[in-house]
N, CA and C of each residue as an Amber inpcrd file, in Angstrom:
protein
   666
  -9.5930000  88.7250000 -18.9080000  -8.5390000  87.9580000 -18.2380000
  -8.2920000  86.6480000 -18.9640000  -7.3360000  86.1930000 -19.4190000
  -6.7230000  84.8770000 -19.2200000  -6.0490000  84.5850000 -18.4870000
  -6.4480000  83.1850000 -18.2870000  -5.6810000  82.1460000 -17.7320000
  -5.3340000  80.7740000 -18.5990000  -4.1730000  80.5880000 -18.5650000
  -3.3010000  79.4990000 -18.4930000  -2.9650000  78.3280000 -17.2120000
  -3.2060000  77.2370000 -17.9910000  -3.3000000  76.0090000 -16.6400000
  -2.4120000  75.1070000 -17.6050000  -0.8650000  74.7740000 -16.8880000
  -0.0020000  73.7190000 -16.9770000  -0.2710000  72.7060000 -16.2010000
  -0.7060000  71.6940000 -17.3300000  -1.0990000  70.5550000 -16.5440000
  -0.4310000  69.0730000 -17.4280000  -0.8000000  67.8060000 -16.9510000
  -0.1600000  66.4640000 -18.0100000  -1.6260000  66.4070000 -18.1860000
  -2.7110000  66.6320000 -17.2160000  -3.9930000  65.9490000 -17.8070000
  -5.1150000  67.2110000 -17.8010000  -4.5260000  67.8230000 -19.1800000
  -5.6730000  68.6120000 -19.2690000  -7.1450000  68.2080000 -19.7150000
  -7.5210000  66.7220000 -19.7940000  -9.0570000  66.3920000 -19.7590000
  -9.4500000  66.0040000 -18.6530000  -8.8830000  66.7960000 -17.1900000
  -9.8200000  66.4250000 -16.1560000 -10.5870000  67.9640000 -16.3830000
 -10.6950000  69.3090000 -16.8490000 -11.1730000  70.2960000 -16.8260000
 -12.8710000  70.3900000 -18.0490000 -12.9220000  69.3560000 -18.0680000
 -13.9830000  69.1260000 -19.3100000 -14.6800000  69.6250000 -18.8340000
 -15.5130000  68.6770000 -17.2860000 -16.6090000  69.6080000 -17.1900000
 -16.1970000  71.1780000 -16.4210000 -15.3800000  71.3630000 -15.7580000
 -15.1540000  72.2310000 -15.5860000 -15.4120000  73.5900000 -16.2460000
 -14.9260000  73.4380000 -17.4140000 -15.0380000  74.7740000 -18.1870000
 -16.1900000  74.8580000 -18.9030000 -17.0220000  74.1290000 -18.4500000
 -18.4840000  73.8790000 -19.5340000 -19.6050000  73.4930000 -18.8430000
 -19.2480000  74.4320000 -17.4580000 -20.6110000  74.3520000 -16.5120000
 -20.6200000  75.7520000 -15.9930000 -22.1580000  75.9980000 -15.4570000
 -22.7710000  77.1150000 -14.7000000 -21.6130000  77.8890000 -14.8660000
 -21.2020000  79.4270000 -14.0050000 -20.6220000  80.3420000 -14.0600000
 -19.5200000  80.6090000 -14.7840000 -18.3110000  79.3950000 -15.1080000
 -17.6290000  79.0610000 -15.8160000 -17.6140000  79.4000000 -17.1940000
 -18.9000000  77.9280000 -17.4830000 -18.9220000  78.3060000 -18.7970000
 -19.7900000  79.8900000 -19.6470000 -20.2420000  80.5910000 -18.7180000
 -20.7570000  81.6540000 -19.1930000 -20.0130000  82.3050000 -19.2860000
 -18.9260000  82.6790000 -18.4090000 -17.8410000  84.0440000 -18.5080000
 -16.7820000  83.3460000 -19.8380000 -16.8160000  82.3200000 -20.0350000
 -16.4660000  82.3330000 -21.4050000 -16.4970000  82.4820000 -22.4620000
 -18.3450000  82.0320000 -22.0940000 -19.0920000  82.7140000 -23.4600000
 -18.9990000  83.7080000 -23.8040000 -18.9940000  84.7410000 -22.6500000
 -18.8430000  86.3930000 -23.0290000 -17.9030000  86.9400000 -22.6060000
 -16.9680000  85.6730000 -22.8600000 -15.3310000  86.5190000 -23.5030000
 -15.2780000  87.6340000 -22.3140000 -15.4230000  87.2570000 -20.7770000
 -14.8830000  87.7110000 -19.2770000 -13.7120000  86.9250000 -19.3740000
 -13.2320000  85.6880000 -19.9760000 -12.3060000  84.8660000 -19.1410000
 -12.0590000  84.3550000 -20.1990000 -10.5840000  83.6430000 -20.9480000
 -10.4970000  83.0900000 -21.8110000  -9.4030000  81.5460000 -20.5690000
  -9.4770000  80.2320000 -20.8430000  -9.0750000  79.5310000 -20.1390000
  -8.4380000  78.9230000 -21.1550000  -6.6740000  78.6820000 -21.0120000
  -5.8880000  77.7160000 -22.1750000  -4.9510000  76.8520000 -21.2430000
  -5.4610000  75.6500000 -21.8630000  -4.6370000  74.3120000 -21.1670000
  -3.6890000  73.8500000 -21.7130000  -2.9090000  73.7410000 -21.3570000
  -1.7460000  73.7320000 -21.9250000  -0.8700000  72.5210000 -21.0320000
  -0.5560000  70.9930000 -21.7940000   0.1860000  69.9090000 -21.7460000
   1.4120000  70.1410000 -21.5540000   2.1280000  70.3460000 -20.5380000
   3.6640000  70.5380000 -20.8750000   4.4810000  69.4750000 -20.8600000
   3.8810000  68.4500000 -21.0190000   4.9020000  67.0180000 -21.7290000
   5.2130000  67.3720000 -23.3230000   4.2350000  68.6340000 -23.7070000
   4.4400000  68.4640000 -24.9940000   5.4120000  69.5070000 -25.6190000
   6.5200000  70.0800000 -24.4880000   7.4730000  70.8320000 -24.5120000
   8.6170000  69.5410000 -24.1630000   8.1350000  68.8240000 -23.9130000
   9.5740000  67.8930000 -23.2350000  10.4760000  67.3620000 -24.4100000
  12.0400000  67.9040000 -24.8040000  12.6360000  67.4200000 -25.4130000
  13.3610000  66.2090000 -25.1700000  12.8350000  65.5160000 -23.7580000
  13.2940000  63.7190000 -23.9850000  12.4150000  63.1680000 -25.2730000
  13.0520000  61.6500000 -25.7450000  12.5180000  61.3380000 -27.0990000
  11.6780000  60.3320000 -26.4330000  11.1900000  60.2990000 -25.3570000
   9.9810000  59.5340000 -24.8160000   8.9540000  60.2530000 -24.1160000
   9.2410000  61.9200000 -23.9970000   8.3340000  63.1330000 -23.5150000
   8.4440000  62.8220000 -21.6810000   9.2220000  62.4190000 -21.5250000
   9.3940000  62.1510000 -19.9390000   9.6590000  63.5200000 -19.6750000
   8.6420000  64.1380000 -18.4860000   8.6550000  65.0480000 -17.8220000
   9.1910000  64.9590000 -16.3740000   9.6260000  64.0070000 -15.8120000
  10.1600000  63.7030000 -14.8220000  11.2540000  62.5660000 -14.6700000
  12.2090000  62.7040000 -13.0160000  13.3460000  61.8980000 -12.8250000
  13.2230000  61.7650000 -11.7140000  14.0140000  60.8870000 -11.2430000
  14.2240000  60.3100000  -9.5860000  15.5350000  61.2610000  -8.7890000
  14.8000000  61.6760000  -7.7910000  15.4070000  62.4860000  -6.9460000
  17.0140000  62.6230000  -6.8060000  17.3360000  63.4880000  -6.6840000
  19.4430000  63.2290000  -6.4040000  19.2080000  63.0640000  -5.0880000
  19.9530000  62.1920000  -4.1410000  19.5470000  62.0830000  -2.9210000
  19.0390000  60.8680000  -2.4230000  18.2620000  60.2370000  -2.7830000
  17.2140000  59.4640000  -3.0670000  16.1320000  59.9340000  -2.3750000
  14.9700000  59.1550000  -2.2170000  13.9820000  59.0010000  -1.9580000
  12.5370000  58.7850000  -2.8870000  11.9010000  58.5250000  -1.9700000
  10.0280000  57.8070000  -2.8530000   9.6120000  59.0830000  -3.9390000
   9.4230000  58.3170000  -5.1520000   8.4290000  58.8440000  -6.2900000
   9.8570000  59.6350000  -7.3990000   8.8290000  60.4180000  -8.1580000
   9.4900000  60.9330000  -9.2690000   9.4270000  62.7770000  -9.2890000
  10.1760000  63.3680000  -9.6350000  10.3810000  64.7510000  -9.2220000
   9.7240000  65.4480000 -10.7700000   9.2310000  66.1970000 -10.9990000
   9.1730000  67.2520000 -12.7010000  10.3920000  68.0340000 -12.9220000
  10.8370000  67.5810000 -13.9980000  11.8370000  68.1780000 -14.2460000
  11.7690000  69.8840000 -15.1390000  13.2870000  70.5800000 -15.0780000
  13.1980000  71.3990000 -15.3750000  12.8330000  72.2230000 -16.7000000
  13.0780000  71.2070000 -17.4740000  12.9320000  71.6810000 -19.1460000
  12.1720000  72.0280000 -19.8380000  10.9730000  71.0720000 -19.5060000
   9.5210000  71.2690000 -20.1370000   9.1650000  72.7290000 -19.5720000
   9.0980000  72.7620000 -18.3570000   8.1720000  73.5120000 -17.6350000
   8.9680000  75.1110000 -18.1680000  10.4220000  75.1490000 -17.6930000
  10.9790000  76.5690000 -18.5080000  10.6090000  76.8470000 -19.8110000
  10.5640000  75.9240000 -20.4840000  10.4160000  76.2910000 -21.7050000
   8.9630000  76.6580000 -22.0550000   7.8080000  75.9200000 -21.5790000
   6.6850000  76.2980000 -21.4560000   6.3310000  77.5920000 -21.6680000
   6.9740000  77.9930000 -20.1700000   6.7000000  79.4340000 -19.4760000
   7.4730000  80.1890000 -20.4020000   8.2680000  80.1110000 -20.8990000
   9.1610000  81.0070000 -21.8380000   8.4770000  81.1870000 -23.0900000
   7.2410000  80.5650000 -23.5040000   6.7210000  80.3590000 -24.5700000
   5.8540000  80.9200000 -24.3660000   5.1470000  81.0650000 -23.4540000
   3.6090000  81.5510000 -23.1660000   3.8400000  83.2170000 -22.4150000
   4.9030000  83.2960000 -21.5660000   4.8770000  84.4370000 -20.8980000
   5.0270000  85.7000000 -21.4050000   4.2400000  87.1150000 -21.0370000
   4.0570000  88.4630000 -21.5100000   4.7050000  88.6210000 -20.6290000
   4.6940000  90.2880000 -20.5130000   4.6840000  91.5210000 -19.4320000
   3.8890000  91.2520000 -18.8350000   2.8630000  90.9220000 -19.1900000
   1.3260000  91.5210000 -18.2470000   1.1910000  89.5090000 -17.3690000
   1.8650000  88.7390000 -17.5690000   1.8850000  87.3430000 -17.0080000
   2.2520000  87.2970000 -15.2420000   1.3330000  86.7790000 -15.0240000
   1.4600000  86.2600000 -13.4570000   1.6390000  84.7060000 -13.4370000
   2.8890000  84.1960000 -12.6220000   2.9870000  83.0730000 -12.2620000
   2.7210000  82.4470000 -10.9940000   1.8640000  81.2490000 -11.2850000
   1.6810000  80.5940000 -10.0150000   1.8980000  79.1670000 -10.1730000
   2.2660000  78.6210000  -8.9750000   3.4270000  77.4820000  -8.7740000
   2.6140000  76.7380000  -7.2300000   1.4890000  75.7390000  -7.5070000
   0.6700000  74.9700000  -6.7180000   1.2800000  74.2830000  -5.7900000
   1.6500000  74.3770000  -4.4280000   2.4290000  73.3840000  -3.6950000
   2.2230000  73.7100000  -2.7400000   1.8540000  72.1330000  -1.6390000
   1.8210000  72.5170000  -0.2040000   3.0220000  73.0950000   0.3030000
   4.0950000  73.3770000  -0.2870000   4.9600000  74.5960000   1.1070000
   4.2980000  75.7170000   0.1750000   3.6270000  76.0660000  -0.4600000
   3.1340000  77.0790000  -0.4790000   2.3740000  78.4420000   0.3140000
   2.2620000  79.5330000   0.4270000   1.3550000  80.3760000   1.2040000
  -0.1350000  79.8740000   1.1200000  -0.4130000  79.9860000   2.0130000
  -1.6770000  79.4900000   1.9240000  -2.9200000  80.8620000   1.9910000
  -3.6280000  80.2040000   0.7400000  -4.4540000  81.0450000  -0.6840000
  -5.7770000  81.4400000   0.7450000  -6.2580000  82.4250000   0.1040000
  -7.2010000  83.1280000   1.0230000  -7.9240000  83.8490000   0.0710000
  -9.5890000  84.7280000   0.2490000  -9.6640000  85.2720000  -0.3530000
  -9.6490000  86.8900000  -0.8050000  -8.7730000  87.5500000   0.4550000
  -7.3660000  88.6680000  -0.1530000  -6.9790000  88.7020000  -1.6820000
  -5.9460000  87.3510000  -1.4160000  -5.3500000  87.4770000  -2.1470000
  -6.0620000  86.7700000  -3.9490000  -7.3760000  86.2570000  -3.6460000
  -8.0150000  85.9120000  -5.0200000  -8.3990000  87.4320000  -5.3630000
  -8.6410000  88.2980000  -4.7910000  -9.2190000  89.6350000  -5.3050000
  -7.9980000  90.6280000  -6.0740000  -6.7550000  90.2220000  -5.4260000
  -5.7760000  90.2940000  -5.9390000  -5.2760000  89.9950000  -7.4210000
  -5.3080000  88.7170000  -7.3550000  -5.0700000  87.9300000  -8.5390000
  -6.3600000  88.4550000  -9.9490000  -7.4040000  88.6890000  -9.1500000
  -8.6830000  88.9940000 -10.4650000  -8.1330000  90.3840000 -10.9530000
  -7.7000000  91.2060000 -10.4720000  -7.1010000  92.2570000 -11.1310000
  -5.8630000  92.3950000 -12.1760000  -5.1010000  91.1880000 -12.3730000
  -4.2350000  90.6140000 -13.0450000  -4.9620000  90.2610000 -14.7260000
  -4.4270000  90.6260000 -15.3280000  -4.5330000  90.0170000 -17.5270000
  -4.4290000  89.0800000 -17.1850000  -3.0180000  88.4240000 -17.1890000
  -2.5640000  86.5650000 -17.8370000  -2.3060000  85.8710000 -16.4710000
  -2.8150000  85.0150000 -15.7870000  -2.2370000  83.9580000 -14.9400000
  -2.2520000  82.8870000 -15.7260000  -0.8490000  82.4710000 -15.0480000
  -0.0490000  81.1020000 -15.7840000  -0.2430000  80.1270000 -14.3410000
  -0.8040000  79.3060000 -14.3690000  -0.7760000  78.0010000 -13.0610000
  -0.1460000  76.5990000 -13.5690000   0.9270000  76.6750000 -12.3650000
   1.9640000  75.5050000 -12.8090000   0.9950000  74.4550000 -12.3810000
   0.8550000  73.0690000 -12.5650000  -0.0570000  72.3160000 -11.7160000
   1.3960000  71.2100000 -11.4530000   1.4300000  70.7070000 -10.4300000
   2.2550000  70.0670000 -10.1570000   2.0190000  68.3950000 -10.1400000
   2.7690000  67.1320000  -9.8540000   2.2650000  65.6870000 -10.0690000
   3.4010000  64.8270000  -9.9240000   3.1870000  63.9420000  -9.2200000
   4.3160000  62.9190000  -8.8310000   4.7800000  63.6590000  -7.4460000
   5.9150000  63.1470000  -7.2300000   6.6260000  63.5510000  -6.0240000
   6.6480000  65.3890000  -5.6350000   6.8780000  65.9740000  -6.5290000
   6.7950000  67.5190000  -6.4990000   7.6820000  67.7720000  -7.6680000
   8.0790000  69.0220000  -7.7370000   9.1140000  70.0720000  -8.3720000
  10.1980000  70.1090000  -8.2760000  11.1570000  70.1330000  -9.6820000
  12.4910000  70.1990000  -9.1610000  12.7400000  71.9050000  -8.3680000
  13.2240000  71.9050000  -7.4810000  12.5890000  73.0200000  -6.6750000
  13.6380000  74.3380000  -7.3110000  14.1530000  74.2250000  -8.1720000
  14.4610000  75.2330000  -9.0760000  13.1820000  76.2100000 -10.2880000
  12.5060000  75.4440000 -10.6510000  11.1800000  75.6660000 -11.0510000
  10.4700000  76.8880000 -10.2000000  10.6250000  76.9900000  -8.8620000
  10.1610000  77.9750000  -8.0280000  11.4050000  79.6370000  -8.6240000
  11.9400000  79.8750000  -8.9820000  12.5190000  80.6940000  -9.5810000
  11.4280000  81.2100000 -10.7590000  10.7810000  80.1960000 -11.3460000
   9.5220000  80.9770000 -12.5110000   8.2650000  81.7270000 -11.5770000
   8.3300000  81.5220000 -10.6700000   6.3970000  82.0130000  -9.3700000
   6.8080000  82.9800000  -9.4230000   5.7120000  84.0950000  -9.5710000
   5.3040000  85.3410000  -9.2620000   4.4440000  84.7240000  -7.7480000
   4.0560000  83.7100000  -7.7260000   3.2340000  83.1530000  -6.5330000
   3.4500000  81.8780000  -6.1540000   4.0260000  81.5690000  -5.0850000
   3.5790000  80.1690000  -4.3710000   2.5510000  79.7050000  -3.4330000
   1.6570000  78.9560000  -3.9360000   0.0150000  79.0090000  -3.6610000
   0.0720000  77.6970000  -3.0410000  -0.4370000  77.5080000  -2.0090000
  -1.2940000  75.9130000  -1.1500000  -2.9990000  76.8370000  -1.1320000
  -3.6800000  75.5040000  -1.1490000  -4.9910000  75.9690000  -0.9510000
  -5.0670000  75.2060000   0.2640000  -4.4810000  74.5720000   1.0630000
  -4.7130000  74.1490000   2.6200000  -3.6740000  73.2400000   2.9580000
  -3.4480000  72.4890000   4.2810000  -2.5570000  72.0440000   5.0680000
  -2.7440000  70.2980000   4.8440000  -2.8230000  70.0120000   3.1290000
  -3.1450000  68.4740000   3.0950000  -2.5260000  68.3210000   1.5880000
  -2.1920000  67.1850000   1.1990000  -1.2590000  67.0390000  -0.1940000
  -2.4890000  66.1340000  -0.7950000  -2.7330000  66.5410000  -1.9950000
  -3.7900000  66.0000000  -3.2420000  -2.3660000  65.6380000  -4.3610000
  -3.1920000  64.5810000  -4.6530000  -2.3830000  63.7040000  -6.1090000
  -1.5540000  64.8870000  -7.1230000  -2.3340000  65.8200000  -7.5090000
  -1.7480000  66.7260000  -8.3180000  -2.2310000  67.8630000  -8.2760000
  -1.8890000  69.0840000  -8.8470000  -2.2650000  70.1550000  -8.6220000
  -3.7360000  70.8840000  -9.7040000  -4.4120000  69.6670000 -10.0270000
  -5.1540000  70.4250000 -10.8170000  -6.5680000  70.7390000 -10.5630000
  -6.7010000  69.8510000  -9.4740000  -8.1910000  70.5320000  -8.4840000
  -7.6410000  71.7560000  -7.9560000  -6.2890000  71.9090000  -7.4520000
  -6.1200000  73.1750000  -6.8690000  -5.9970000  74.4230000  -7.8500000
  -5.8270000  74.3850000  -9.0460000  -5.9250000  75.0190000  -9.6570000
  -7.0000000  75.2550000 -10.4350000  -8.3540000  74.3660000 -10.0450000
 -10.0620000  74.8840000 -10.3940000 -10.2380000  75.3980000  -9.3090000
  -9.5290000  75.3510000  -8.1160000 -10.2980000  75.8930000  -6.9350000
  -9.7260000  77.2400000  -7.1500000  -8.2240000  77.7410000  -7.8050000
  -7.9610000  79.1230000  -8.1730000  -9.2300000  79.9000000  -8.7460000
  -8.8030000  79.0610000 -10.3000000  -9.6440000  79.5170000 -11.0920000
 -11.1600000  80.1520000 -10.9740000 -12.0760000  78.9970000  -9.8820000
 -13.0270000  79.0090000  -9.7920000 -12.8670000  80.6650000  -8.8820000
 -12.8320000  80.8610000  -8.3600000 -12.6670000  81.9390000  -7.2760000
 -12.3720000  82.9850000  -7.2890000 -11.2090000  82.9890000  -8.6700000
 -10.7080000  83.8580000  -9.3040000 -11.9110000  84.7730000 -10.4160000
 -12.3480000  83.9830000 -11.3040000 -12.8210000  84.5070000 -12.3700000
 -14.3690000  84.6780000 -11.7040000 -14.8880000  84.6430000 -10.8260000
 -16.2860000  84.9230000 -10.4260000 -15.9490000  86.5100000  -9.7710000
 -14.4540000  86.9350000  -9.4060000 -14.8870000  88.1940000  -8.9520000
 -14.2830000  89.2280000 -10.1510000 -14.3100000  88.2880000 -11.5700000
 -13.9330000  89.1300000 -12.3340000 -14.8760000  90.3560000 -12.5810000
 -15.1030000  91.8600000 -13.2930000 -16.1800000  92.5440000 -13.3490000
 -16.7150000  92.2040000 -14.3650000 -18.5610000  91.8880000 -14.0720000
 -19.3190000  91.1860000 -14.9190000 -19.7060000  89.8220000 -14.7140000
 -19.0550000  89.0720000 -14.1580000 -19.1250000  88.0580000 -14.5810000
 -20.4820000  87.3410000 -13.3860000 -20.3540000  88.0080000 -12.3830000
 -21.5630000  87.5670000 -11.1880000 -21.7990000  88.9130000 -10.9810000
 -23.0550000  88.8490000 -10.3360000 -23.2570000  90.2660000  -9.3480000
 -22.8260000  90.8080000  -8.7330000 -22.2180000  92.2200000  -8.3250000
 -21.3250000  91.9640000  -7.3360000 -21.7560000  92.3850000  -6.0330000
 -22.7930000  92.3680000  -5.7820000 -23.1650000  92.0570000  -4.3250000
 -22.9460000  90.7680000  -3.5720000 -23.1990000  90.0470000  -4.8410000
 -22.9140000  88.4800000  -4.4250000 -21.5250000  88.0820000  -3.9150000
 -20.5650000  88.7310000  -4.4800000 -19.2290000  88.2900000  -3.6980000
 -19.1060000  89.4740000  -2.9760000 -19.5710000  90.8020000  -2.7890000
 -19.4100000  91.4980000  -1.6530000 -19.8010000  91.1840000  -0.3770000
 -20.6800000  90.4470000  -0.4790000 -21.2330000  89.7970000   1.2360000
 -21.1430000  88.3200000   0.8720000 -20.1680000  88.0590000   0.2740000
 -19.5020000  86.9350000   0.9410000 -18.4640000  86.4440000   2.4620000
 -18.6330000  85.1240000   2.5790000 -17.5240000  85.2280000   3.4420000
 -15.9290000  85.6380000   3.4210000 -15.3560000  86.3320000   4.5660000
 -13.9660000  86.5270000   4.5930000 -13.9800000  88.2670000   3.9990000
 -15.2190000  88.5500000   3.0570000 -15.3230000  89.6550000   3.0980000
 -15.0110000  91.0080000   3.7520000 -15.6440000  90.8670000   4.6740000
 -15.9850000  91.8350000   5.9410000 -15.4970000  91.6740000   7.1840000
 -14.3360000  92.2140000   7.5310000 -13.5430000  91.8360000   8.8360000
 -13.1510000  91.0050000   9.0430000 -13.3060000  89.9860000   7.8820000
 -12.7020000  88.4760000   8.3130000 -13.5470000  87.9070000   8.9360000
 -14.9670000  88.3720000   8.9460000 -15.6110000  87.1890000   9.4680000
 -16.6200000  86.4550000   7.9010000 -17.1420000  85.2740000   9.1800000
 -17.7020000  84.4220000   7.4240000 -19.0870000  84.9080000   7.7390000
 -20.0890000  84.3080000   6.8940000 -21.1970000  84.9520000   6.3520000
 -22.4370000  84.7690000   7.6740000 -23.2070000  85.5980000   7.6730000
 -24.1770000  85.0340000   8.0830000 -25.2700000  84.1740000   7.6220000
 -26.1600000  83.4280000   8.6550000 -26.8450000  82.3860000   7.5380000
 -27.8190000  83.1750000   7.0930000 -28.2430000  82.2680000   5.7460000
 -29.4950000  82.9890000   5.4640000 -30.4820000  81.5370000   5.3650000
 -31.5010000  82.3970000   5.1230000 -33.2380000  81.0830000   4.8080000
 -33.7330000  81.8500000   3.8140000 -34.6260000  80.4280000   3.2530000
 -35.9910000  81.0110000   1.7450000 -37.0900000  80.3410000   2.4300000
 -37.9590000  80.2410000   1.7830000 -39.5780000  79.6190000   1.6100000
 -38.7920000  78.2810000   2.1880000 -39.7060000  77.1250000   2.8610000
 -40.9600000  78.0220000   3.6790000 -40.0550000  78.9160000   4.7760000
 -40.9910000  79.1940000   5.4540000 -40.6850000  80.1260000   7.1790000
 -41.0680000  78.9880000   8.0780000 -41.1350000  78.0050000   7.7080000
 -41.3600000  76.8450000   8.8110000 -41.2860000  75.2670000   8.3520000
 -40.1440000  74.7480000   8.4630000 -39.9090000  73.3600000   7.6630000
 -39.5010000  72.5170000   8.7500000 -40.6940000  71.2620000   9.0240000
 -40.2470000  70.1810000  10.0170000 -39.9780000  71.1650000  11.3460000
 -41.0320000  72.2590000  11.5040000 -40.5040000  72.6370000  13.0380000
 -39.3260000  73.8050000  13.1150000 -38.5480000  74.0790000  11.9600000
 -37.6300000  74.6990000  12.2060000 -37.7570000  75.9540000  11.4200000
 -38.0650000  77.2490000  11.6130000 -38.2910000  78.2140000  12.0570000
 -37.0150000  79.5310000  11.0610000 -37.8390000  79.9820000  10.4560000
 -37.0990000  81.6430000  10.3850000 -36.9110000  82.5920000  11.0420000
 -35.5860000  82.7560000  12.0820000 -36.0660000  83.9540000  12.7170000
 -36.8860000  84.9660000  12.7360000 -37.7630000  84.8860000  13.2840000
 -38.7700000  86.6980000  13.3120000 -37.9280000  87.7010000  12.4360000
 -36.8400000  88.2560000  13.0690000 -36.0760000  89.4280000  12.5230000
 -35.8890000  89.5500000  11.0520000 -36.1610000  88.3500000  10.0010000
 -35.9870000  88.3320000   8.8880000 -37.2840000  88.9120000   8.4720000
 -38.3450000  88.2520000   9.1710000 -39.4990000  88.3190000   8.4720000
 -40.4890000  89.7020000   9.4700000 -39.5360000  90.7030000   9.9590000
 -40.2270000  91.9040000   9.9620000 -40.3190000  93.2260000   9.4020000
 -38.9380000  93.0870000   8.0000000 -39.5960000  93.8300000   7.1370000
 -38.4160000  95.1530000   7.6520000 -37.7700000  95.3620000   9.0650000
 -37.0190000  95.9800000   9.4900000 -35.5170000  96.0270000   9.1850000
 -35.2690000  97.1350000   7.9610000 -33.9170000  96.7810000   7.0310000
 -32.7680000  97.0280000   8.6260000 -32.9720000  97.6740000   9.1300000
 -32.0050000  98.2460000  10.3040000 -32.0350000  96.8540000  11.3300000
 -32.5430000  96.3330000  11.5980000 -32.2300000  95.2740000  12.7490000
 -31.8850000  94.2950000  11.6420000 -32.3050000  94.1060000  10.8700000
 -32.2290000  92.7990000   9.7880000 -30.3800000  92.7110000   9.8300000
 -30.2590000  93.7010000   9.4760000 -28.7170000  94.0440000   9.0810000
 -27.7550000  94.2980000  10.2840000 -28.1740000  94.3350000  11.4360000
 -27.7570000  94.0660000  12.9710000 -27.6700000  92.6450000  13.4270000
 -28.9480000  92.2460000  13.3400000 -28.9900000  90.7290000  13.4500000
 -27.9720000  89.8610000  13.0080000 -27.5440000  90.4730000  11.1850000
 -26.7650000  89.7250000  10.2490000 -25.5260000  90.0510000  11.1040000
 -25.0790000  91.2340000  11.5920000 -23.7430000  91.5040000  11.5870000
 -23.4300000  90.2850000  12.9370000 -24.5440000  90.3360000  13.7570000
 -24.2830000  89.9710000  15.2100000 -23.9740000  88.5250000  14.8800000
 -25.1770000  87.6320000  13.7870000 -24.2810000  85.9870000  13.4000000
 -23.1070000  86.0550000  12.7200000 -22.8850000  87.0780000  12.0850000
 -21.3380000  86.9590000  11.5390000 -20.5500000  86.7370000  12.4240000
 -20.4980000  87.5730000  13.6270000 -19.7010000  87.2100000  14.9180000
 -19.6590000  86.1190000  15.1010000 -21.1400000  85.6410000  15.9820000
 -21.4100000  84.8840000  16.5950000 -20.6440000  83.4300000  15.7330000
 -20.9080000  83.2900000  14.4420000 -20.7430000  82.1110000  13.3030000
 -19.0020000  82.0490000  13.6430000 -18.0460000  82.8830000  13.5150000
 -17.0720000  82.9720000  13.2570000 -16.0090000  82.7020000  14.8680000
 -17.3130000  83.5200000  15.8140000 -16.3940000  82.6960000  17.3090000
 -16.4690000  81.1100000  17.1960000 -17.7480000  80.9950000  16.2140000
 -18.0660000  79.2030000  17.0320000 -16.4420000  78.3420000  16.1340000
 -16.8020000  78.6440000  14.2240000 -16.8960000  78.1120000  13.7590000
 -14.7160000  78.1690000  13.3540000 -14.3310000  79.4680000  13.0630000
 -13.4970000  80.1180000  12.9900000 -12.4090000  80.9630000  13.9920000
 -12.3350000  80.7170000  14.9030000 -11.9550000  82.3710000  16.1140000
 -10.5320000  82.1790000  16.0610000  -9.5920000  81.8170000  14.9430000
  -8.7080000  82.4030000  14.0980000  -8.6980000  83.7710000  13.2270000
  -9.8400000  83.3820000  12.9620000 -10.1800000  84.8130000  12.2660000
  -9.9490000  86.1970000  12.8380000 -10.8530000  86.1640000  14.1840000
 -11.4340000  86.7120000  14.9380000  -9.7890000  87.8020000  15.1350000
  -8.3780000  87.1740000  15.5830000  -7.2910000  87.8450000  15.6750000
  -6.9460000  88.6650000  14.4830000  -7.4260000  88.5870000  13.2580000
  -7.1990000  89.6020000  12.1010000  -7.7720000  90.8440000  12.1730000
């Protein structure tokens, strides 16, 4: 899989791409990650990627030029577009299992006021990762990434994202414990530590519930 990340500041991803899980599926060429500046498509003679709203109002909008042309430069057949913005659908992990089955994702990252909202004509996807506006779109697009390329094949175990949360009926995980079985008073359930794969795995299903009425019971209607 590659991915492509349109961004103005592609050195906030430093450590990003050069830690734990990340940087391994790179190493072994699971994931290739290209950052890509799109001020450096901008044919203003000062690289201005943005203008002030028609209409008026607060801040500065991204304009259309850079970013088409970008995408016109980079895009295959096999290219998926995604376009970071709170009116976006809001990202779940469905639809990351989705996306890992995809070759090329292209992620617009967005900054300043928003998008000239013609730009939404390039999305194969319009993505929010929740119901709150961040400076720019490029944490939201490690939180893709990150999520994305761990359920690539190979790259983690895949038991490990099979009993993850959101997994299984939509509910989230049950808890788990390690060493000790008794810290400050607080206790491993018995049921873990009897060795009984059949209740163990009853127990689990029953806190999945239980976790998801307390914590979630949105869910619970899926």
């Amino acid at each position: 899989m590659k991915i492509s990340i349109l961004t103005l500041f592609p050195e906030m991803y430093e450590g990003f791409i050069n830690t734990s899980i990340i940087k391994r599926a790179i190493e072994d060429n699971k994931v290739e990650i290209e950052l890509i500046n799109f001020r450096d498509y901008s044919k203003d003679p000062h690289k201005k990627v943005d203008d002030t709203p028609y209409g008026g109002g607060a801040g500065m909008v991204l304009t259309c030029q850079p970013i088409f042309d970008c995408i016109e430069d980079i895009k295959t057949n096999d290219s998926k577009v995604i376009l970071l913005t709170p009116s976006g659908k809001v990202y779940n992990q469905g639809l990351a299992y989705d996306l890992s089955k995809e070759k090329h994702l292209i992620i617009i990252c967005g900054h300043y006021e928003g998008f000239d909202d013609r730009i939404e004509t390039l999305a194969d996807y319009i993505i929010s990762i929740g119901d709150y506006v961040l400076t720019g779109g490029e944490i939201p697009s490690m939180v893709l990434a990150d999520s994305i390329i761990r359920l690539v094949p190979g790259v983690i175990n895949e038991e490990s994202h099979i009993n993850d949360s959101f997994n299984k009926d939509y509910l989230l995980d049950y808890p788990t414990y390690t060493k000790p079985d008794d810290y400050k008073g607080m206790k491993v359930p018995d049921v873990l530590l009897s060795g009984d794969h059949k209740k163990i795995d009853e127990w689990r299903k029953d806190q999945a519930i239980k976790r998801t009425e307390e914590r979630r019971p949105d869910l619970l209607d899926k």
